[in-house]
N, C-alpha and C positions, 0 to 999 in steps of 0.2 A: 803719503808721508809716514806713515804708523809701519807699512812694513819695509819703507828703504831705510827707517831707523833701527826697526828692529824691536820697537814695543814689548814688553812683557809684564803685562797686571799681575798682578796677586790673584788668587782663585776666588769669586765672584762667591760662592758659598763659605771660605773662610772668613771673607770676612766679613760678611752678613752673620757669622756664628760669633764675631766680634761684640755683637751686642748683648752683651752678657746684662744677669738680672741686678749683676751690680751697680754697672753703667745704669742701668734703668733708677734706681734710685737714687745715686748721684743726681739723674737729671729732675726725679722729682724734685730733693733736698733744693737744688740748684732756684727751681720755681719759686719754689714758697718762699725762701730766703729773699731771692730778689723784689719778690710782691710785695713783700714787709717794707723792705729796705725802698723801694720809691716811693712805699705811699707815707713814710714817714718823710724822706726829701722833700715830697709833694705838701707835704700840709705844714713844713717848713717857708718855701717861699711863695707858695700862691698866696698867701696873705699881705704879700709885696707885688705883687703883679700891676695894681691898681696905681702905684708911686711909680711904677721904675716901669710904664709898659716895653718903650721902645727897646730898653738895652737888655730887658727879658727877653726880646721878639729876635733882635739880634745874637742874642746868644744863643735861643733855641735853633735858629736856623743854620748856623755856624755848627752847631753839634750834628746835622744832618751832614754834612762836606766830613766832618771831622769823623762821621762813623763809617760813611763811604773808605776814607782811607784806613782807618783801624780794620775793617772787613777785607779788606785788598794784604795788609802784612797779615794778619791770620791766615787768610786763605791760601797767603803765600808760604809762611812757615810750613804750614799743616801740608801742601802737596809736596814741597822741596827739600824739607828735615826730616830727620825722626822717621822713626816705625811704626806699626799698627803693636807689635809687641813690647814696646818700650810700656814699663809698668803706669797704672792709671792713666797716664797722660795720653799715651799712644791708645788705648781702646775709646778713650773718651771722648778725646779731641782731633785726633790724624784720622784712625779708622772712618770716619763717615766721610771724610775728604779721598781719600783713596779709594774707597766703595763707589765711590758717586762717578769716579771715572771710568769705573768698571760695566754700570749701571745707569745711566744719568736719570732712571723714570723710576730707580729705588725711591727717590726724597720724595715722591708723589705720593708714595704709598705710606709714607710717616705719619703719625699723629702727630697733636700740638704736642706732646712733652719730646717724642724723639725731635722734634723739628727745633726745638726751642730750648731744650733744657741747658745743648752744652750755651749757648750764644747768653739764655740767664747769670750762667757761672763767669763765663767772663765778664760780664753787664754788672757786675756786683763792687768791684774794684773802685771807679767812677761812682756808683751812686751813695757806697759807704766816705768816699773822700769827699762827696759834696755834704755829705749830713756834718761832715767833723769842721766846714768851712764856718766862722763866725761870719754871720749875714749883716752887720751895721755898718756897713760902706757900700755903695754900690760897686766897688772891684772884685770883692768876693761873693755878690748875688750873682752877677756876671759868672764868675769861673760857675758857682752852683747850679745855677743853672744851664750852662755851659753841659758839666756831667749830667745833670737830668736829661738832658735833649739826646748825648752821646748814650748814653743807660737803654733810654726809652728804642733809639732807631737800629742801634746795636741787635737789640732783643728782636725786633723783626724784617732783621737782616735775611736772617734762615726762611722767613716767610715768604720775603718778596722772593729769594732762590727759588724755592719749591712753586710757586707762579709763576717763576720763568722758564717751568719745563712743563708747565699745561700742557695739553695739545689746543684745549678751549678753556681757556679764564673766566672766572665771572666778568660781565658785563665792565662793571665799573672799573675793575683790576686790569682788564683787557686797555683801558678808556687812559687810565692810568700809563699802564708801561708805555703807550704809542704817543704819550706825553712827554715821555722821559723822565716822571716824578716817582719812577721803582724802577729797578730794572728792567729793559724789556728785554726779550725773547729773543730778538736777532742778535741783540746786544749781545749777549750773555753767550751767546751758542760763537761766538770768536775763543773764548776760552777752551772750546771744549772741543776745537780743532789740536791734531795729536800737533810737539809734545806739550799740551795743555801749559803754556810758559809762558801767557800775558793775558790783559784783562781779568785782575783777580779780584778787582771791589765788586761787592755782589748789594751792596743795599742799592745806591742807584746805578753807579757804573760810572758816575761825570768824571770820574779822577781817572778811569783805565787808559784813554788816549793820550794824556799829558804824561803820565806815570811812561807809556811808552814808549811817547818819545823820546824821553828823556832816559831813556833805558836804565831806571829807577832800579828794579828790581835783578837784574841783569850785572847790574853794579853790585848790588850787596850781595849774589853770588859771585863774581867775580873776588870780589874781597875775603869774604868767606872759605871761597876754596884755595885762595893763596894763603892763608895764615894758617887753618887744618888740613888742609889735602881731601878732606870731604866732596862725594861728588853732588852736587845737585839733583834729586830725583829721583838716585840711584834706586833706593825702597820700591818707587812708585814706579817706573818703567824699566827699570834692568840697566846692569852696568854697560851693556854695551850701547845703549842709546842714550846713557846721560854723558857717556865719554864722550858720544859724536857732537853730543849738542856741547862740551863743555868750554869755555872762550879761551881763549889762545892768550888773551889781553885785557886790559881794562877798556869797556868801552869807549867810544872815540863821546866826543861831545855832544850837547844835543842841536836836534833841529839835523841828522845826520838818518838816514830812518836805519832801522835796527833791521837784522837779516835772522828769521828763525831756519 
């Protein structure tokens, strides 16, 4: 597949010198920032948990689906848009997406801040919107806690990824993925069949087959490249194989299965 398309990565050492010591503190700031910001959410409505358990229970579990699909458009922006030299944005948040294609056993070798810091930054958004929610209704303990659950599974999104390129997982983690409660490993390794263009939620994965079929993301390139002319990809495998792959059309409807 990778050489009838004609693949071409970026240089594997380039962009591993992409992690500059600035990015590195970004991703500390990123940390500490977000630790404050939950455990202030946190000690906001656990003092309601005991009133309102069920719609707490339900929202928390709802933020788990809901971070699945937030991890699935990041991960989609970050291989499909943008450059690794687009300023801040591109070393911060695209470069380890494009590295990882290059490398997939790079993210094994990350500590928790490279693993974690960018997914903190984004994780910050949600957990500051849930502290500014007034909590004396149950509809906005609901959305609160809602972003607490999104904040918290967001954050180790990167985590369950980097476990799903183990070769041998801890026990439990292993016990885990073959449960389908994190991403498992077969799961996850469909993505990372060449041109890496489906299956992009990485916290569990439950959303990548529906998203599929429905050729979700396929659509919003479709769309995308008819209003700028932008190709899909282009950064991450070369113009000649994002042209090959680029649609001719809007996709057809779902329940039609999609052709990569």
């Amino acid at each position: 597949m990778s050489r009838s398309l004609d693949i071409r990565h970026r240089d594997r050492r380039e962009l591993r010198e992409g992690y500059s010591r600035g990015v590195r503190c970004f991703e500390i700031g990123s940390i500490v920032a977000y630790c404050a910001a939950m455990i202030w959410l946190l000690s906001l409505i656990i003092p309601l948990s005991t009133t309102f358990p069920w719609l707490m229970a339900s929202a928390f579990m709802l933020g788990y689906v809901a971070a699945d699909f937030i991890s699935g458009m990041v991960h989609w922006l970050a291989d499909t848009w943008g450059s690794p030299d687009l300023p801040f944005i591109g070393q911060a948040l695209i470069r380890p997406f494009r590295e990882h294609h290059v490398d997939q056993k790079e993210i094994t070798r990350h500590d928790f801040i490279e693993t974690n810091g960018n997914n903190c930054f984004v994780s910050l958004l949600p957990t500051i919107g849930g502290m500014l929610l007034p909590l004396d209704e149950p509809g906005w303990l609901f959305l609160a806690t809602l972003f607490f659950s999104v904040s918290l599974w967001v954050l180790l999104t990167n985590q369950f990824h980097k476990w799903s390129h183990l070769d041998s997982p801890p026990r439990l983690v292993d016990w885990l993925q073959r449960m389908s409660l994190i991403l498992p490993r077969d799961h996850h390794a469909v993505h990372h069949t060449a041109p890496y263009a489906r299956y992009y939620c990485i916290t569990v994965g439950w959303l990548n087959e529906p998203l599929y079929r429905v050729r979700f993301f396929q659509a919003l390139e479709w769309l995308i490249t008819a209003t700028t002319g932008l190709l899909p990809r282009e950064d991450d495998i070369g113009a000649r194989a994002a042209e090959a792959l680029l649609p001719e059309g809007p996709p057809p409807s779902a329940g039609i299965e999609p052709e990569l």
